[in-house]
C-alpha positions in Angstrom: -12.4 -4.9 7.2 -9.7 -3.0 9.4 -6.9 -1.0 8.3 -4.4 -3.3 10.1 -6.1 -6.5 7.9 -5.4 -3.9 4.5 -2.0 -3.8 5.6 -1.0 -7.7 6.2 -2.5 -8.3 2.6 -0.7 -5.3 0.8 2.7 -6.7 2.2 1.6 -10.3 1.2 1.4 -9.5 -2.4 -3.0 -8.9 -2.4 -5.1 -7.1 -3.6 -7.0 -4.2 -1.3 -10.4 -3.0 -2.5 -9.8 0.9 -1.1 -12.5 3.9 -0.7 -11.0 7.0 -2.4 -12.1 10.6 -3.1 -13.1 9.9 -6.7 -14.5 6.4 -7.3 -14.0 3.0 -5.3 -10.9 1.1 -6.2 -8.1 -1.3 -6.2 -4.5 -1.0 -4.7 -1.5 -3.1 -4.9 2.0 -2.3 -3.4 3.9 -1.0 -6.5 6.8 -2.7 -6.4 5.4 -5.8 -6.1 6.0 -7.7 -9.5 3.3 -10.5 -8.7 1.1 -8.0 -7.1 0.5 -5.7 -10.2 0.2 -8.7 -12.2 -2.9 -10.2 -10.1 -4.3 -6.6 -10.3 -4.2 -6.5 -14.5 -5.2 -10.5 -14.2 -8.3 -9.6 -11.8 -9.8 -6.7 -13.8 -8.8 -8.1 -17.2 -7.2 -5.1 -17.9 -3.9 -5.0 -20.7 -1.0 -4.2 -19.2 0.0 -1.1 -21.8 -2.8 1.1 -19.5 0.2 2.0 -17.0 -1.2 2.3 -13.4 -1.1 5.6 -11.2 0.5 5.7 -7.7 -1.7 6.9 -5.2 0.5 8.5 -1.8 -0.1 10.1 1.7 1.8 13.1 1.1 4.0 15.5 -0.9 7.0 13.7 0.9 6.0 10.2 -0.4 5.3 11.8 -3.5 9.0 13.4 -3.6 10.6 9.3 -3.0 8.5 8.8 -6.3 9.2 11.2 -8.9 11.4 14.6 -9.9 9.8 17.7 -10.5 10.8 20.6 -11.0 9.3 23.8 -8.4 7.0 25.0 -11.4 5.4 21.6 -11.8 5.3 21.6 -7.9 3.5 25.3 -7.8 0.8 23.7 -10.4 -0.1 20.8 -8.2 0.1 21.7 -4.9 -2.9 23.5 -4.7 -5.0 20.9 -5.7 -3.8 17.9 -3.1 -5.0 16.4 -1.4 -7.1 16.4 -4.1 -8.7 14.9 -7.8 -6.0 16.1 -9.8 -3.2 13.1 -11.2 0.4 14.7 -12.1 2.0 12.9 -14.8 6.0 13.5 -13.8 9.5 12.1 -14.5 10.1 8.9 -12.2 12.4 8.8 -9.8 11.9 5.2 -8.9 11.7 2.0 -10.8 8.7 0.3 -10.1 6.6 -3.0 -11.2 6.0 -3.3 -15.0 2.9 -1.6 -15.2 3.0 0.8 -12.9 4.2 4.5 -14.9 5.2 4.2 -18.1 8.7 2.8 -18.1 9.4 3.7 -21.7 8.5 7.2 -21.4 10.2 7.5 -18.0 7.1 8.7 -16.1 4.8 7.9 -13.4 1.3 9.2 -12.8 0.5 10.3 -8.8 -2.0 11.9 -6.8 -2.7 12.4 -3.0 -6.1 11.4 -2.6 -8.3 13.7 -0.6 -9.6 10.9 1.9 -8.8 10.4 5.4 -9.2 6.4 5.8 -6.9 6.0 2.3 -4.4 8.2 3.6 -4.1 6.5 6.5 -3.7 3.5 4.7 -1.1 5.1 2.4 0.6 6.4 5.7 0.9 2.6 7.0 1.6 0.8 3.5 3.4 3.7 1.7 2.0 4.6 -1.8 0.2 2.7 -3.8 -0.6 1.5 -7.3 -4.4 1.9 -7.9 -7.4 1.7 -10.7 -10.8 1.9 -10.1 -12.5 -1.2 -9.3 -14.5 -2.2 -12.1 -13.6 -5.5 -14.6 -12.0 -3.2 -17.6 -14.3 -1.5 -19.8 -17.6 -1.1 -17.4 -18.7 1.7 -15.0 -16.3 2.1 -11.9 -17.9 0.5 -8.4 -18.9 3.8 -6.2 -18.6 1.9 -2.8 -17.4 -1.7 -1.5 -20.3 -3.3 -1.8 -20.5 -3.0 -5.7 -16.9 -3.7 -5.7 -17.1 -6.8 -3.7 -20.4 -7.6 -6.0 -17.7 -7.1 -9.1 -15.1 -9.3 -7.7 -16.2 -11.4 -4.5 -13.1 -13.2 -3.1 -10.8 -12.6 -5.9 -10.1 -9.5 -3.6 -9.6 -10.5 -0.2 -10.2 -7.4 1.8 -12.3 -4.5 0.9 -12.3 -1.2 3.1 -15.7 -0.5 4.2 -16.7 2.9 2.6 -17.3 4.9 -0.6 -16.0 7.4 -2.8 -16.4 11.0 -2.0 -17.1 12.3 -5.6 -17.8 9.6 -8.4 -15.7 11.7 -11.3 -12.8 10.5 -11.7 -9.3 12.0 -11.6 -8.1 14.9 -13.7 -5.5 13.5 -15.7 -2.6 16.0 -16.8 1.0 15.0 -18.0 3.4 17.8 -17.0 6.3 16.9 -18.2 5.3 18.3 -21.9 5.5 21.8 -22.6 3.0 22.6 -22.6 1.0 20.3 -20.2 -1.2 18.0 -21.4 -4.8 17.1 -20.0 -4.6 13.8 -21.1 -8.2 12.8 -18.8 -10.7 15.5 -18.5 -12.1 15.6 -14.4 -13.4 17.6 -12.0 -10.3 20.1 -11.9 -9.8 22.2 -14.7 -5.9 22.9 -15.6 
């Protein structure tokens, strides 16, 4: 499917099946209540596993969270890239997307071209990998749409770029925490 057919179902409340740098997955628009909800209803996944927002650049990234310049200096160098930032929210999303008790959301920029043209067009995004929960993640569309079939409308054609998923660190405890081993060490 095209980029512009991604688009129409993000901002219709769907579920995109997405290409990223790490392993195939599933986007919703984050502030879509319903949306998030069809995304932990398709994968069977609970709701307490807060999602991470996935965005274009360091500006989107700035509309989502605060962070301070040393958290900044840490990350920078690693995005577009396979590294996830755990940081103080700046904006109240979806129920489970960031973890609203603790305050946080968990972000990357993903180091693909055709996602971050999608992000560029849709703004950022809410994503998991594409996998029902508890089994190994698709690697390309075709396993995803062999996963899920038509309970995910559009699929961008395409595959992951690595297969490891994302280096998972929460910076906003001193000091950081890894909290998901990946391919970057911190």
């Amino acid at each position: 499917m095209s980029l512009d057919a991604a688009l129409v179902a993000l901002r219709t409340g769907q579920v995109v099946g997405v290409p990223t740098d790490t392993v195939y997955g599933l986007a919703v628009d984050p502030a879509n209540e319903e949306a998030v909800r069809s995304l932990f209803r398709i994968k069977g996944r609970g709701s307490h596993l807060p999602l991470a927002v996935l965005a274009a650049s360091l500006d989107q990234v700035d509309g989502l969270v605060d962070w301070t310049e040393a958290q900044r200096r840490l990350v920078e160098p690693h995005w577009p890239g396979p590294l996830t930032a755990v940081l103080s929210a700046r904006a109240s999303l979806a129920g489970g997307v960031g973890d609203h008790d603790r305050g946080t959301l968990a972000v990357r920029v993903p180091d693909h071209d055709l996602l971050r043209r999608l992000l560029a067009g849709s703004g950022p995004l809410a994503v998991t990998s594409a996998n029902p929960s508890g089994s190994a993640p698709a690697l390309d569309s075709v396993q995803a749409r062999a996963m899920f079939g038509g309970r995910v409308p559009v699929y961008l054609e395409g595959e992951r770029q690595g297969g490891e998923a994302s280096t998972v660190v929460d910076l906003t405890r001193v000091p950081p925490v890894v909290l998901r081993d990946g391919p970057i060490s911190v």
